[in-house]
N, C-alpha and C positions, 0 to 999 in steps of 0.2 A: 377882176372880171367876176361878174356875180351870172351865177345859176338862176335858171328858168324861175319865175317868178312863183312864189308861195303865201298859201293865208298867214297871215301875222294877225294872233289875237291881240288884242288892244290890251291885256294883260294876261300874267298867269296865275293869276291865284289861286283861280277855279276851272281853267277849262285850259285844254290843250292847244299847245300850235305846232306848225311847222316852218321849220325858219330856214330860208336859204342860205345855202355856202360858200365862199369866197375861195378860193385858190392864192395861196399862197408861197412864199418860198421863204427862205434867211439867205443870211451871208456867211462867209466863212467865219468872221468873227462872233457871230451868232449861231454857230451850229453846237462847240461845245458848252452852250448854257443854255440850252433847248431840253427840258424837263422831259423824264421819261423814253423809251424807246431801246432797245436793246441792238435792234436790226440784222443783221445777217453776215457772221463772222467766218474765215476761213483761216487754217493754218499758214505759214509761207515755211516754204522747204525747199530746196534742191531740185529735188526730182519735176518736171516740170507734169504736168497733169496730162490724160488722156484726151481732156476736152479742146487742149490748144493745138489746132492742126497747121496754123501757121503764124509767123509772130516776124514783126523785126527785126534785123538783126543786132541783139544786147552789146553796149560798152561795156558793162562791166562783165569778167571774164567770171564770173561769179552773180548771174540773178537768179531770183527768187520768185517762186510761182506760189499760188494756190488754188482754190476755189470753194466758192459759199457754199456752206454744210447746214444752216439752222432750221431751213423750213423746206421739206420732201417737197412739199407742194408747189411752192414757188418757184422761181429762177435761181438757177444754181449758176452762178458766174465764174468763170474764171477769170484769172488777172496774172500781170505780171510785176513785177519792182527791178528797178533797173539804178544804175549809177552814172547820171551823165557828163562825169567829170573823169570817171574809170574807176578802178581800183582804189577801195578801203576811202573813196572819196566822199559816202554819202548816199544812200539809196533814195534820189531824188525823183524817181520818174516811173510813174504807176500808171498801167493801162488794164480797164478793165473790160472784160468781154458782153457791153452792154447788149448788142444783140444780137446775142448768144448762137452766133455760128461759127466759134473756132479759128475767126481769123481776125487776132489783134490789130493786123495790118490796117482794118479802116476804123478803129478803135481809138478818139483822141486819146492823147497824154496829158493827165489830171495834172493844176500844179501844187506845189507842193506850197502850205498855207502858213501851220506852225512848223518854226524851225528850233527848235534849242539848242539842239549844239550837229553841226556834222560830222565831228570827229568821231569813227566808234570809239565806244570806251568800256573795259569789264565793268560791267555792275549788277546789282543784284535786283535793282528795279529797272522796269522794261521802259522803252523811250517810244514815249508818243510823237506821233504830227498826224496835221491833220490832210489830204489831199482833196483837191474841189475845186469848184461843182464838177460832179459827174451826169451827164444829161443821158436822158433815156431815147432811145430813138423814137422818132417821129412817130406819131399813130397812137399812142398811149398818154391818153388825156383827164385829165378829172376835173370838171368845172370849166373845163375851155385850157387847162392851164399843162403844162409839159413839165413834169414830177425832175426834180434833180434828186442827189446824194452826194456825203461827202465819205470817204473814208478816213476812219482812224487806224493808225497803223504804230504796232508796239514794235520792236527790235532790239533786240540785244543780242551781244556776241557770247556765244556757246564756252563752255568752260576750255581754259589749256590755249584762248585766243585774244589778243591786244589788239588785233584789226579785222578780225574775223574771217582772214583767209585760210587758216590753218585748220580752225575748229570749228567755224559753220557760224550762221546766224540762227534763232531761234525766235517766234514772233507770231504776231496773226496781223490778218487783216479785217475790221469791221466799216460794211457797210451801214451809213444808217442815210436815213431819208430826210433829206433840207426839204422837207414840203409838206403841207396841213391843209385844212377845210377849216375855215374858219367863219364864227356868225357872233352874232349878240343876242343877248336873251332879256327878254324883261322880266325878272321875277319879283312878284307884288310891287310892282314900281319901281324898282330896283334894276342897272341894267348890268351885264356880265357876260364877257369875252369869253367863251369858249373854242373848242378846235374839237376836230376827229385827226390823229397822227397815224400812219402803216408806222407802227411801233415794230415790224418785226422785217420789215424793207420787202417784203413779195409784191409791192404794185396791186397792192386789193386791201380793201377797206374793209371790217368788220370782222376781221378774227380775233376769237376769244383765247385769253391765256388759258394753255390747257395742263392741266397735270401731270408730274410725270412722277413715278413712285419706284423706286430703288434700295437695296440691304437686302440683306438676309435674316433669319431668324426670326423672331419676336418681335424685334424695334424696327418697325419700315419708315423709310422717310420717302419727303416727296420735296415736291417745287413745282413751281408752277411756268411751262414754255413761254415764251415770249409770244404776247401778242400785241394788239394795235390798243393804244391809248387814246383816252380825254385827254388836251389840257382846261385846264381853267384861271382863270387870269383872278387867285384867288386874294393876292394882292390890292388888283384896282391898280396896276402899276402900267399900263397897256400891253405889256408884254405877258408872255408865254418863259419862264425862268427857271431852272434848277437851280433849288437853295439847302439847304442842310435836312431840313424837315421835312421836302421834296412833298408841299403841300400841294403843286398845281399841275401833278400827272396822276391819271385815274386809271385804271385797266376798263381796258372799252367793255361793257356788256348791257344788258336791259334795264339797271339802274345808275341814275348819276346824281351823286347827291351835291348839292349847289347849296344848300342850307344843312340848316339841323335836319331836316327829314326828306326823302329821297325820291326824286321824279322815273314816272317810266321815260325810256330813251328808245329811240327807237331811229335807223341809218335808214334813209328811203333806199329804192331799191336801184334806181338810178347814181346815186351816190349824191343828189345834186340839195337834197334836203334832209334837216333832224328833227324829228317829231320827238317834243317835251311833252308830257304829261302830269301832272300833279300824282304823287302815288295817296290815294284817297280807304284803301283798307288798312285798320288797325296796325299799327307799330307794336315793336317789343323795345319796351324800354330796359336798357343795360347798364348797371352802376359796373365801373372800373374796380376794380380792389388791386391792391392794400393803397397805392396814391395815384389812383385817378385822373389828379387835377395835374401831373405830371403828363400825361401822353397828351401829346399832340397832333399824332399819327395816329390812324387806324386800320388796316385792312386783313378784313376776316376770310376766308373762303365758305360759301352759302353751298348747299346740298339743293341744288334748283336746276331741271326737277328732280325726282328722285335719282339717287346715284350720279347725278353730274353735277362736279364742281365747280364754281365760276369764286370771282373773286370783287367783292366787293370793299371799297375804299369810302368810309364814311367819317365826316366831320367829328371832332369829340368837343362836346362841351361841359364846361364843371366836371369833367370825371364821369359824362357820360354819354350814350349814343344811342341810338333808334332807328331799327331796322325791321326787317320783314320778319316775320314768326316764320321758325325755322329752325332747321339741324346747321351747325356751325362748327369751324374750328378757328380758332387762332390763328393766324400767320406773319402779320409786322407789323411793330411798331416803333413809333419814336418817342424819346421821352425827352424831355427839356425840365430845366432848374436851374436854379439863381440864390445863391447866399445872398443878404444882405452887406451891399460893399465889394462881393464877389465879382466877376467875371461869369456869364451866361456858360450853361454845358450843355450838352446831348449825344444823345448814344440813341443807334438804332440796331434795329435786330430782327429775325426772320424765327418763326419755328419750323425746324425741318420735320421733326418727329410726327410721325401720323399717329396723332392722337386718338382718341375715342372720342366721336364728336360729341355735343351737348344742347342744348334746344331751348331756345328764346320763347316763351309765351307773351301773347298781348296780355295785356290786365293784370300780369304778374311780377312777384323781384325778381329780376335777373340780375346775375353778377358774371363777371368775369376775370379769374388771373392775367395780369401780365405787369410789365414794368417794376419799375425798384420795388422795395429795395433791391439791390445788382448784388452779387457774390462773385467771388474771386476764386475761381478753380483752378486751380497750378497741379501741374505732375510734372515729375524729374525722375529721369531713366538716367543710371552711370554704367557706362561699359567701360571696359578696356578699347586703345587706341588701336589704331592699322598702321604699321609702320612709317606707311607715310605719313600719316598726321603725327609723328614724334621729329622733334630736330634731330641733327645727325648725330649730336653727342649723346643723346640722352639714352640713360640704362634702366628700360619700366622695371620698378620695382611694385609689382601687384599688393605689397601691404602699404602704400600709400596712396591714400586717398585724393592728394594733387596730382597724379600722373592716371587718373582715370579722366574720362566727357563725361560730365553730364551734360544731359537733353531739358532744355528746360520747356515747358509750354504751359499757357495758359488762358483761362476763357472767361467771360464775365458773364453771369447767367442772372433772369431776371425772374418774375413769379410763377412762371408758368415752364421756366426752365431754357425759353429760348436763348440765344448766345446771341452777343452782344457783336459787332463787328465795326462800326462806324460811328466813328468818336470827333467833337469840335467844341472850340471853345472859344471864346473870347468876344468883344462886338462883331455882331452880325455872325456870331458862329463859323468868322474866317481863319482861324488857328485849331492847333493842334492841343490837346492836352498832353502835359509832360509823361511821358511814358514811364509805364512801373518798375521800379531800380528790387531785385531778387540778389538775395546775399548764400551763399554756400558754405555750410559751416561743418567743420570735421566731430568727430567723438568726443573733442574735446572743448566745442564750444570755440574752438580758434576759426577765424572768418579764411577760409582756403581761395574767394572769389567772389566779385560784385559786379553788375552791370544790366543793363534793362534789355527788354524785347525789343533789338535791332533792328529788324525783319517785320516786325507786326504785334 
């Protein structure tokens, strides 16, 4: 279903258009490779919420409730997780409170999409599936089209539980949105799939990730809230994809860069049209340091305008990029490498630290830190045990160093300091690299302990 009709320049080289939007949706097996979008998550707990005034009556003698916390502004839903088979059988049946009057009762039941296993089981990683489509009620339209969601949902059984009756489940639920705006663009002859995504699931288009800043003392850190995404089909593959390098989701704002150099963007106000512009005043050109030709990723946060920070996501080529003159800081990147005869690697990474920003001129060098070379940061903390964590026979003797814990932890840091989190490797960046093996050695040089980061 295409929106009201709009001028389409005959190219963009030079002059701007406005291009109409398409309504869209995915599948379920299309929702978890849908690039970008955080959406709107809630815990699931016990106690069931204030919001739910009336509900079905639950098989399982044990469900679980929540309701979406991410966006004040937005729809705050409640929901339920239910077990349709009963007990310790599987929390199969999710209703959520699309609109939002408190009574599940006319509320379908999502079903349930990915299944991996329904047996609960202790573990220490949380178990996904997915539930969907979830449909919005009637009246809530964009482009002619009726917006769905799917939920993902993590669970696992609480410590001291094999079925989770004893000890509780612990978990969330994230909404996110199976639905986009989608056009084609001609750039200098050239054509390219783009979208507008509700990256943060409120049912409204054109919210900017907004900052949030957190710590004490001297060192403050920030992040930036979840808002509504670009995709861009930077591929040429027809699809909209999350891939390792997560090249074809952009944080929605006033520029999108589709090239080396960055158009103005602009949401009509109907939602029905995207006004591209050519961005035509001076760039600041930015050499990468110390390896450059390594990042593949880029996204800076700009001081535009004064005191407001927005976050732009720009192309990097040969080790460099071009942006607006401006106050700047760093915040993700990704970095990719390849031995000769090797297997492909990369590592991505965020800076949380609120730097001291720094300022891009036209006509001038710019540089910027980030990326390898990585360092390897480890700390190890050794206590003495809690009774319980000793077997029954055992007698602590405090002058040896076998019958204490050490804590081991460690971080990979790159030029600029940020930490390293998401690591792949192999073709197409679909494996894991092998995790770092840390050895524990006494006073004497004798090895007390070996084994790698289990956990992460």
């Amino acid at each position: 279903m295409v929106c009201a009709a709009a001028v389409i320049a005959a190219g963009f080289g030079a002059t701007a258009a406005n291009y109409p939007l398409t309504f869209k949706t995915v599948t379920a097996d299309q929702i978890s490779k849908l690039p970008g979008g955080y959406g709107a998550m809630g815990d699931l707990r016990a106690n069931k919420p204030a919001g739910i005034k009336k509900e079905p009556k639950a098989i399982s003698r044990h469900p679980l409730y929540g309701e979406t916390r991410e966006d004040e502004s937005g729809p705050r839903y409640v929901f339920r997780l239910d077990e349709s088979k009963g007990d310790g059988k599987g929390y199969d049946r999710l209703i959520v409170d699309m609109n939002q009057n408190g009574d599940l009762t006319d509320d379908g039941v999502a079903p349930r999409d990915t299944d991996p296993a329904d047996a609960p089981r202790v573990s220490s990683a949380p178990r996904p599936a997915w539930f969907g489509p979830i449909q919005v009620p009637a009246g809530t339209e964009f482009c002619g089209g009726r917006p769905i969601f799917f939920a993902n949902v993590y669970l696992r059984p609480m410590a001291g539980s094999a079925s989770g009756e004893s000890g509780g489940y612990s978990g969330y639920v994230r909404l996110k949105a199976g639905w986009y705006l989608e056009t084609t663009v001609n750039l200098n002859g050239a054509e390219q799939k783009i979208a507008v995504y509700d990256g943060n699931g409120n049912l409204k288009l054109g919210d900017l990730p907004e900052p949030q800043t957190y710590g004490s003392g001297t060192e403050k850190r920030w992040y930036f809230k979840p808002g509504d995404a670009f995709f861009v089909d930077a591929d040429g593959s027809g699809a909209f994809e999350l891939g390792p390098l997560d090249l074809e989701a952009r944080p929605f704002g006033p520029l999108l860069c589709l090239g080396a150099t960055p158009c103005k963007a602009a949401l009509a106000a109907d939602g029905k049209s995207l006004r591209l512009e050519p961005y035509t005043d001076p760039l600041a050109e930015v050499a990468i340091e110390p390896r450059g030709d390594q990042v593949r990723n880029l996204t800076l946060a700009w001081e535009h305008p004064a005191g407001k920070w927005q976050l732009l996501n720009t192309p990097v080529e040969k080790g460099r990029v071009q942006v607006p003159p401006g106050r700047y800081r760093f915040y993700y990147c990704a970095v990719f490498g390849q031995n000769s005869g090797a297997d492909p690697v990369m590592a991505s990474a965020n800076q949380s630290v609120q730097k001291t920003p720094f300022k891009f001129e036209a006509g001038k060098a710019n540089t910027l830190r980030c990326g390898a070379p990585l360092e390897v940061a480890a700390q190890a903390q050794k206590r003495t045990p809690q009774a319980y964590e000793l077997p029954r026979d055992s007698k602590p003797d405090p002058r040896k160093d076998s019958e204490y814990i050490v804590r081991i932890n460690a971080n990979f840091h790159g030029a600029d300091g940020e930490v390293y989190s998401t690591f792949a490797k192999g073709p197409k960046l679909a494996g894991n690299p092998a995790k770092p093996v840390f050895r524990v050695l006494g006073a004497d040089g004798k090895e007390l302990a070996k084994g790698n980061l289990e956990f992460g």
